[in-house]
PDB file with one MODEL, atoms N, CA, C and O in Angstrom:
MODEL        1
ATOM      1  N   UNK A   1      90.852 109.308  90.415  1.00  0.00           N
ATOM      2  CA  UNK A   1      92.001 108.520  90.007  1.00  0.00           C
ATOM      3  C   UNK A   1      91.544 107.187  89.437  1.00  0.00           C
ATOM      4  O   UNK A   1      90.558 106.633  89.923  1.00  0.00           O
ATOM      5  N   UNK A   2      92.304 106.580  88.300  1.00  0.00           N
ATOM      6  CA  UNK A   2      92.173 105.415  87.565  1.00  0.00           C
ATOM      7  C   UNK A   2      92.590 104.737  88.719  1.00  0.00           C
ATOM      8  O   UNK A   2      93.541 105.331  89.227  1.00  0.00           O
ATOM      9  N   UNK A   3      92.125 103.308  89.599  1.00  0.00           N
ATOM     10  CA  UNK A   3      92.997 102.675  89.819  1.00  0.00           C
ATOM     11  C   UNK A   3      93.589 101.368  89.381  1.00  0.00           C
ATOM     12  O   UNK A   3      94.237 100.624  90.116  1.00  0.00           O
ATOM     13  N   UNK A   4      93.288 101.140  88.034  1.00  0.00           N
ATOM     14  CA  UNK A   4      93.578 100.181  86.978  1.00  0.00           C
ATOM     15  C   UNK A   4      94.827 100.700  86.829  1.00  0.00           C
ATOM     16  O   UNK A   4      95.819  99.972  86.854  1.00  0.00           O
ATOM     17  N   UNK A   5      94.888 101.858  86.680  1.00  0.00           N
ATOM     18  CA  UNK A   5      96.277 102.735  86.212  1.00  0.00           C
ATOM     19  C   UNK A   5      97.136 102.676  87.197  1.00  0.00           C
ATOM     20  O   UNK A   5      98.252 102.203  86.980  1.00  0.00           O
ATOM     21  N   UNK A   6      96.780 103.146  88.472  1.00  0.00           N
ATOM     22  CA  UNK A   6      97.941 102.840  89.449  1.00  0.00           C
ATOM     23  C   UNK A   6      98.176 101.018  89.540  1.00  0.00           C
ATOM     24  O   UNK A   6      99.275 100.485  89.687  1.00  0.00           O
ATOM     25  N   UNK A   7      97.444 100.613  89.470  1.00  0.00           N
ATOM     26  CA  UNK A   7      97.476  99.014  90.015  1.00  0.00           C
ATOM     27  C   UNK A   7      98.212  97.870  89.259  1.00  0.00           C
ATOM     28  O   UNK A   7      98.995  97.018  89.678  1.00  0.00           O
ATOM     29  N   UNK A   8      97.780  98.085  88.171  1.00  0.00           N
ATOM     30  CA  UNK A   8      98.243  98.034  87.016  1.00  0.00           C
ATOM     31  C   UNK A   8     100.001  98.191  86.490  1.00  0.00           C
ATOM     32  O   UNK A   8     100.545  97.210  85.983  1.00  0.00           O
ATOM     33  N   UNK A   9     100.650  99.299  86.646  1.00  0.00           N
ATOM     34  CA  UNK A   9     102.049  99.603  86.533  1.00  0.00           C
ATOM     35  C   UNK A   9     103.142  99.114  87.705  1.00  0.00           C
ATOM     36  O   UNK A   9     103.614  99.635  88.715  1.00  0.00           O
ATOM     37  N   UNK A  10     103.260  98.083  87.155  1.00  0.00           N
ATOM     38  CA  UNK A  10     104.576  97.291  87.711  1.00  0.00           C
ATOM     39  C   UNK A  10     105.846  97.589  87.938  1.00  0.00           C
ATOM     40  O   UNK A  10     106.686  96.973  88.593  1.00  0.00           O
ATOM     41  N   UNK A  11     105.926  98.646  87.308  1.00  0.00           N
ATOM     42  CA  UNK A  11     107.370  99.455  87.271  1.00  0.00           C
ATOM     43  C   UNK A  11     107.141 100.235  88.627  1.00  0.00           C
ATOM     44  O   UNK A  11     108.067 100.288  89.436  1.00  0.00           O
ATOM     45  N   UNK A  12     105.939 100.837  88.893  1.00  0.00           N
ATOM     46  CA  UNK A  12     106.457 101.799  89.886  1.00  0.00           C
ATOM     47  C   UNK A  12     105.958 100.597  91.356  1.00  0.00           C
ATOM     48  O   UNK A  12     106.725 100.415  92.301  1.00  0.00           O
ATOM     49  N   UNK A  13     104.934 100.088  91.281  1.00  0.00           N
ATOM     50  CA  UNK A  13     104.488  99.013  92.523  1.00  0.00           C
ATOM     51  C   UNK A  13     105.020  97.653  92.432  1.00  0.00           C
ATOM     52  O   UNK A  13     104.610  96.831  91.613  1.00  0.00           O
ATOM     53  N   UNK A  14     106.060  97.408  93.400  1.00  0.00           N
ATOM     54  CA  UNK A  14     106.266  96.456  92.938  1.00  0.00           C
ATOM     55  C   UNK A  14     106.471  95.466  94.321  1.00  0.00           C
ATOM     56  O   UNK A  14     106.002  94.328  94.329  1.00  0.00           O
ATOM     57  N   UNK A  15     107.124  95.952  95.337  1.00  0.00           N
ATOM     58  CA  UNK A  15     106.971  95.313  96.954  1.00  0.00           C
ATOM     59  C   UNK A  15     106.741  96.798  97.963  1.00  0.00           C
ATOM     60  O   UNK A  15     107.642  97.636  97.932  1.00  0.00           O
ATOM     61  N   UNK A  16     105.787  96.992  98.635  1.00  0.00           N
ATOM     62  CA  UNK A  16     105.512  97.328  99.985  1.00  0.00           C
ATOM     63  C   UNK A  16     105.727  96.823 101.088  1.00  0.00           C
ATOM     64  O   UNK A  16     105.033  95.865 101.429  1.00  0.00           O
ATOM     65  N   UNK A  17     106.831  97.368 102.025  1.00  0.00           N
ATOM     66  CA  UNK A  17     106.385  95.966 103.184  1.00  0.00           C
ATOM     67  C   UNK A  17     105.655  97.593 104.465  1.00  0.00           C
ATOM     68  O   UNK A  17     105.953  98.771 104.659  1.00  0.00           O
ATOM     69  N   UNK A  18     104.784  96.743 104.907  1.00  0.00           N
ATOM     70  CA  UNK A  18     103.710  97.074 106.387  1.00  0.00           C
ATOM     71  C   UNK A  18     104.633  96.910 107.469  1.00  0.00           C
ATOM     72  O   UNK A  18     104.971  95.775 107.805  1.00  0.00           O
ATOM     73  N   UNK A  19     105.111  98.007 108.096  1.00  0.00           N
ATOM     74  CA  UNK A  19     105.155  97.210 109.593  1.00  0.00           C
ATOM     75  C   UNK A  19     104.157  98.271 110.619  1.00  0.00           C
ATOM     76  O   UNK A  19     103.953  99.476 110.472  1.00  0.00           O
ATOM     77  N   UNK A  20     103.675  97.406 111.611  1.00  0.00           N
ATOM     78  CA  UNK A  20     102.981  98.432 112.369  1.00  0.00           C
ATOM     79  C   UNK A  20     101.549  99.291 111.686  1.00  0.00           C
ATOM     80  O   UNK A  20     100.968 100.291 112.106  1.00  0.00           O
ATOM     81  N   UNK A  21     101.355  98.652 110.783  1.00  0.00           N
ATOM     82  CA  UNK A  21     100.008  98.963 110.329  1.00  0.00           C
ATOM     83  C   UNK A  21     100.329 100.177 109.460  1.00  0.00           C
ATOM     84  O   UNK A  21      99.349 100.689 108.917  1.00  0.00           O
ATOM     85  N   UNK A  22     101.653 100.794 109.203  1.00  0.00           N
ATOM     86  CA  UNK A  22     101.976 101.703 108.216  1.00  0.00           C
ATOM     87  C   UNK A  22     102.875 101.655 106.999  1.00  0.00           C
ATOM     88  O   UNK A  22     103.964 101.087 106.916  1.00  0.00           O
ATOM     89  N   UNK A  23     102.234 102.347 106.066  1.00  0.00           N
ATOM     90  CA  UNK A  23     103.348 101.777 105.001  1.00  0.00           C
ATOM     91  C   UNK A  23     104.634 102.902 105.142  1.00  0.00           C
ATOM     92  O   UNK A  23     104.650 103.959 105.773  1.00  0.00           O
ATOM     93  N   UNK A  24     105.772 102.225 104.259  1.00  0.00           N
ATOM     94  CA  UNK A  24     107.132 102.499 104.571  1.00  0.00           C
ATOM     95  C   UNK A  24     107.156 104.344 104.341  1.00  0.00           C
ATOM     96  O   UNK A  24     106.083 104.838 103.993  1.00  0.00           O
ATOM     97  N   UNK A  25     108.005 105.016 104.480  1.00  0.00           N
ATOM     98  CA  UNK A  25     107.971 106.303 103.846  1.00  0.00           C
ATOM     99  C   UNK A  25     108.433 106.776 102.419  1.00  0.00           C
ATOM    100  O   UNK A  25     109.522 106.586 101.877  1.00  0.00           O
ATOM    101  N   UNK A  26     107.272 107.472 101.928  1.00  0.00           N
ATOM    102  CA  UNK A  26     107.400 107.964 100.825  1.00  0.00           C
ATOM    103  C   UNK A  26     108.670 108.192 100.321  1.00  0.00           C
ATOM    104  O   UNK A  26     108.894 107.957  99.133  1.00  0.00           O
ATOM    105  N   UNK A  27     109.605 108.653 101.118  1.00  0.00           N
ATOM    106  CA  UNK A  27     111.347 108.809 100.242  1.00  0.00           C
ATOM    107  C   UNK A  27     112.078 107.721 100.636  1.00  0.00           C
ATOM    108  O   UNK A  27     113.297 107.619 100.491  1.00  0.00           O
ATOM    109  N   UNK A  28     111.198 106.727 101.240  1.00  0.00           N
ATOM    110  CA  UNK A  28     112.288 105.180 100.888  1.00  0.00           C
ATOM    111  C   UNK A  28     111.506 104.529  99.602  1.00  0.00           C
ATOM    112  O   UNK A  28     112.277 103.750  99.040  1.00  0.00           O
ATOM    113  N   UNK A  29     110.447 104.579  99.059  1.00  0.00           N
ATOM    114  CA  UNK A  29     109.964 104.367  97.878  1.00  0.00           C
ATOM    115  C   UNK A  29     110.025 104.974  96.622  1.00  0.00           C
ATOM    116  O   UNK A  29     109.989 104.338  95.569  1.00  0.00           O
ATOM    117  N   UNK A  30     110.108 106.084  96.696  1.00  0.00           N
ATOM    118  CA  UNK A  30     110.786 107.121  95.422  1.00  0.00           C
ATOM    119  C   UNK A  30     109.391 107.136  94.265  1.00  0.00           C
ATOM    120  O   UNK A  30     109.462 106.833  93.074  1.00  0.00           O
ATOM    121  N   UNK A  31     108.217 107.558  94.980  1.00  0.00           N
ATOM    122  CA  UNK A  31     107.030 107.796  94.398  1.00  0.00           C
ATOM    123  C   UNK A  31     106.368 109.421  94.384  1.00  0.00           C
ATOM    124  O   UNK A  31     106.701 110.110  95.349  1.00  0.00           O
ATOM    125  N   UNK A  32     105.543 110.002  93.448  1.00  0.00           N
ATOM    126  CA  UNK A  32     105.210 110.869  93.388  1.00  0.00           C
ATOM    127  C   UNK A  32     104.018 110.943  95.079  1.00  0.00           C
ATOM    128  O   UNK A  32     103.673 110.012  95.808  1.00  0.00           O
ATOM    129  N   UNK A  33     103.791 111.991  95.143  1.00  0.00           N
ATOM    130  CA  UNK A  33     102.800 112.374  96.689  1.00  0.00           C
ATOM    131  C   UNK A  33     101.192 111.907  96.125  1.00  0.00           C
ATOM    132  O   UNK A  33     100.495 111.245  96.895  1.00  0.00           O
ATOM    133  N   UNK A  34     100.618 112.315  94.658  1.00  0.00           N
ATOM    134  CA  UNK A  34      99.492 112.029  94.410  1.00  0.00           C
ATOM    135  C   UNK A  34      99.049 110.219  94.557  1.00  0.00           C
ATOM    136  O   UNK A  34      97.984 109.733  94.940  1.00  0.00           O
ATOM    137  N   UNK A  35     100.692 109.316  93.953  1.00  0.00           N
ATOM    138  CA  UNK A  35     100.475 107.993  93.968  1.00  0.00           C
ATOM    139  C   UNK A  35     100.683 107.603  95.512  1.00  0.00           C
ATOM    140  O   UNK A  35      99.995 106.633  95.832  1.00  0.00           O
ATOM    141  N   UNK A  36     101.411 108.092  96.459  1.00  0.00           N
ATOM    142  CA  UNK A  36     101.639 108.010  97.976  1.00  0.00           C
ATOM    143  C   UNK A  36     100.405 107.773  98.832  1.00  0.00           C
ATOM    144  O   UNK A  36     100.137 106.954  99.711  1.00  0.00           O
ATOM    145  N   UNK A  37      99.636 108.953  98.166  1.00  0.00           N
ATOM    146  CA  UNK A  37      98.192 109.058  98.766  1.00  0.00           C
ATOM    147  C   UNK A  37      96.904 107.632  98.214  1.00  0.00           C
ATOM    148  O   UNK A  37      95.983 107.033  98.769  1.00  0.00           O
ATOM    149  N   UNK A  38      97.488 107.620  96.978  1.00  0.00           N
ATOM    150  CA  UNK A  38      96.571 106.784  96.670  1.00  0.00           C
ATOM    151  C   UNK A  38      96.732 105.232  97.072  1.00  0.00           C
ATOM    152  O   UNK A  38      95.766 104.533  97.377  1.00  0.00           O
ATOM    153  N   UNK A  39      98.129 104.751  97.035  1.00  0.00           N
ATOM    154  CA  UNK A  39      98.464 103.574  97.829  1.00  0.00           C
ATOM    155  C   UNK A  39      97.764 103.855  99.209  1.00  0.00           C
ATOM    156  O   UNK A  39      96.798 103.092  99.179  1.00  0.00           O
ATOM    157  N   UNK A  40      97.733 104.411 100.184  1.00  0.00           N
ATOM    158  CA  UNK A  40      97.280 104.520 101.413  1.00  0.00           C
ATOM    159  C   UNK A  40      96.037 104.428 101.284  1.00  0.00           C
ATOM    160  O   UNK A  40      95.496 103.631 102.050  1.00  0.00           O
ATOM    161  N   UNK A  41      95.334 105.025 100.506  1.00  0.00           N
ATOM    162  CA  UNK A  41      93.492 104.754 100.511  1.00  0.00           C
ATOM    163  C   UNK A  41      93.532 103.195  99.793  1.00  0.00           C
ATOM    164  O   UNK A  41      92.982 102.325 100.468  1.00  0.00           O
ATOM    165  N   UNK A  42      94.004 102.854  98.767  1.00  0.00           N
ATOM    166  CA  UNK A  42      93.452 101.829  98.585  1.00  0.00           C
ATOM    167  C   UNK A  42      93.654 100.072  99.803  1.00  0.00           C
ATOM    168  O   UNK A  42      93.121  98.964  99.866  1.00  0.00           O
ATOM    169  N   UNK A  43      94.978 101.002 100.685  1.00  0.00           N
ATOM    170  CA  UNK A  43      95.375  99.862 101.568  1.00  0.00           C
ATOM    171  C   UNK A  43      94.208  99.722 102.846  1.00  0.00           C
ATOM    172  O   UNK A  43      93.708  98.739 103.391  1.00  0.00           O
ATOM    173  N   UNK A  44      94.008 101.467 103.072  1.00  0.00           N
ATOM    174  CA  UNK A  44      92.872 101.681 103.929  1.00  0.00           C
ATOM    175  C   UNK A  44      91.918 100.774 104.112  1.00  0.00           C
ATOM    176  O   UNK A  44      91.552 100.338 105.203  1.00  0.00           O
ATOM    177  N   UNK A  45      91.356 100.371 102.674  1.00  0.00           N
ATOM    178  CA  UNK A  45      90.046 100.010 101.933  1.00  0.00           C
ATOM    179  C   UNK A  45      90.110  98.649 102.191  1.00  0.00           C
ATOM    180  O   UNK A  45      89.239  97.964 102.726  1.00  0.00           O
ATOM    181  N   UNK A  46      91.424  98.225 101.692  1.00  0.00           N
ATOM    182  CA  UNK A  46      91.640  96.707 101.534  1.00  0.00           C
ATOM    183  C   UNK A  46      91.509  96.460 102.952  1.00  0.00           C
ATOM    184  O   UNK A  46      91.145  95.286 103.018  1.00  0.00           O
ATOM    185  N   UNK A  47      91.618  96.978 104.252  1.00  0.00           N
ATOM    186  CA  UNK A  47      91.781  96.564 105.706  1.00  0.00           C
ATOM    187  C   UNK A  47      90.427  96.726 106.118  1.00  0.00           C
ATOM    188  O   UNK A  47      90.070  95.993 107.040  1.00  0.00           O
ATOM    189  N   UNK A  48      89.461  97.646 105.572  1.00  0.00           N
ATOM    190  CA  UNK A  48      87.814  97.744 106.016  1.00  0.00           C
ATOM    191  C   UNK A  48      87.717  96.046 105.290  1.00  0.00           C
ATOM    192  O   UNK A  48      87.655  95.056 106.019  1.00  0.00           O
ATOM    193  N   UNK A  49      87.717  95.962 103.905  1.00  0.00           N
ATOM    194  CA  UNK A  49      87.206  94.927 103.928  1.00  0.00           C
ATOM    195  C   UNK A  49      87.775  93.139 104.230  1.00  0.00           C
ATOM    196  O   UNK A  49      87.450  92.008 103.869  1.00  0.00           O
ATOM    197  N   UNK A  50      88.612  93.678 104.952  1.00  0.00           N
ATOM    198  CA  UNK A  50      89.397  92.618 105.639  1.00  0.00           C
ATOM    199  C   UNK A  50      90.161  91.473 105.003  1.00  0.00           C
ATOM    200  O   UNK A  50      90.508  90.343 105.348  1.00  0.00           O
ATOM    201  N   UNK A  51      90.272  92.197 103.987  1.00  0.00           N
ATOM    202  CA  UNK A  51      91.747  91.618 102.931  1.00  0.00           C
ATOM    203  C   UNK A  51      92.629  90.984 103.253  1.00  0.00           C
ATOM    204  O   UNK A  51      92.867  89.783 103.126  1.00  0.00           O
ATOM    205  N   UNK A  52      93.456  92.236 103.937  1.00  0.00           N
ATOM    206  CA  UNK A  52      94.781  92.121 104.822  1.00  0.00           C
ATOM    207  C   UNK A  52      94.227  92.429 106.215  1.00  0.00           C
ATOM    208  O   UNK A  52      93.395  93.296 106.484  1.00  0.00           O
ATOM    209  N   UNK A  53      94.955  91.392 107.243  1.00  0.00           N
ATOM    210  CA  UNK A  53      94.681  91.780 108.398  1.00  0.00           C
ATOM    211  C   UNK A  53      95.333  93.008 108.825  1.00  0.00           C
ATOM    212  O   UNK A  53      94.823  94.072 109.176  1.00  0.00           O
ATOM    213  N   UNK A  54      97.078  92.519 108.692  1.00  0.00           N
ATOM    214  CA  UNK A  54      97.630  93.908 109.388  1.00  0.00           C
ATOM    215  C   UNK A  54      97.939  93.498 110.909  1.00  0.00           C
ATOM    216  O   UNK A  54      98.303  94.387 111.679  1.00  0.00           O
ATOM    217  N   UNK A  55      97.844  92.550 111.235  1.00  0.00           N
ATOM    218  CA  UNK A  55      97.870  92.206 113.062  1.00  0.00           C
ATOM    219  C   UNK A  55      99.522  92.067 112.746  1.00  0.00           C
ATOM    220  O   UNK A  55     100.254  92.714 113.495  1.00  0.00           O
ATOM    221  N   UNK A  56     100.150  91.267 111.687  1.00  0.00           N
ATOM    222  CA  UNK A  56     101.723  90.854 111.476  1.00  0.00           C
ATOM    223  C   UNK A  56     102.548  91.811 110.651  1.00  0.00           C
ATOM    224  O   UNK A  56     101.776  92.642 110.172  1.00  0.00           O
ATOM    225  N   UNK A  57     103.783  92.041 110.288  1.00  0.00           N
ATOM    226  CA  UNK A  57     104.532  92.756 109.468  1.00  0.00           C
ATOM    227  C   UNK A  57     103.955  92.267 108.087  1.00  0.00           C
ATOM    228  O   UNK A  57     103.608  91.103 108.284  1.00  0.00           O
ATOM    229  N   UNK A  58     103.725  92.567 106.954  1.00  0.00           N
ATOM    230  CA  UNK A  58     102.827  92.220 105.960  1.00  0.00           C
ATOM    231  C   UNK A  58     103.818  92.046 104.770  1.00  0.00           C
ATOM    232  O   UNK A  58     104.768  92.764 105.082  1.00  0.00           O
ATOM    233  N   UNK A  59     104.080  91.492 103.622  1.00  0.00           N
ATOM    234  CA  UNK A  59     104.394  91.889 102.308  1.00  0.00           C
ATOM    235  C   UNK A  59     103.364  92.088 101.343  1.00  0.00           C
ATOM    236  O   UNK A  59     102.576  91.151 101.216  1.00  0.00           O
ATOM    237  N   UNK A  60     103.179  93.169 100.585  1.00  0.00           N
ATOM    238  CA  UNK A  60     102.075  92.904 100.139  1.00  0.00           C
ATOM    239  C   UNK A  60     102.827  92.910  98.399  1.00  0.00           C
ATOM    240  O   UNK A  60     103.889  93.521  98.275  1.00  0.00           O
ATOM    241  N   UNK A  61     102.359  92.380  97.445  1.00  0.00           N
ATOM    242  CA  UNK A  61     102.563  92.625  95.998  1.00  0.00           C
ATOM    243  C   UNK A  61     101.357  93.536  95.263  1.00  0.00           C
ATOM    244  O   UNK A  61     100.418  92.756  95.105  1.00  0.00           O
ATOM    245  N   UNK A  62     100.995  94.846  94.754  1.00  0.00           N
ATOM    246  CA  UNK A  62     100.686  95.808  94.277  1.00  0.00           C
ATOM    247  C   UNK A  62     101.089  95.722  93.033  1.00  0.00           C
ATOM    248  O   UNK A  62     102.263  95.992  92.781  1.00  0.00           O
ATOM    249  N   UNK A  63     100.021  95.251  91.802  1.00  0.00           N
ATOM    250  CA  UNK A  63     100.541  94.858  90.732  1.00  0.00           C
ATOM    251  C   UNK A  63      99.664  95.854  89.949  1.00  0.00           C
ATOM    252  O   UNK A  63      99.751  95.923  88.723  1.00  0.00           O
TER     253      UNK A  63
ENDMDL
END
């Protein structure tokens, strides 16, 4: 996967909110399953490298 391409498109990413260290569900966002998956790895990623903590309810912007 491009993730310039997902990251990039503003139309479809535009607010996530975290609670509990999970993101919201896929049919309250109205996203395809391939981009579902890929938001989750790249949030994964962002928490190894300690980006986002994740200890609080989060907003994140996904641009």
């Amino acid at each position: 996967m491009n993730s310039l391409l997902y990251t990039q498109n503003k139309n479809i990413y535009k607010y996530y909110l975290f609670k509990n260290n999970n993101l919201k569900k896929k049919s309250l966002i109205n996203i395809k399953n391939n981009k579902y998956k890929f938001i989750k790895k790249l949030i994964k990623y962002y928490r190894i490298l300690g980006i986002y903590s994740f200890k609080n309810d989060t907003l994140i912007n996904i641009k």
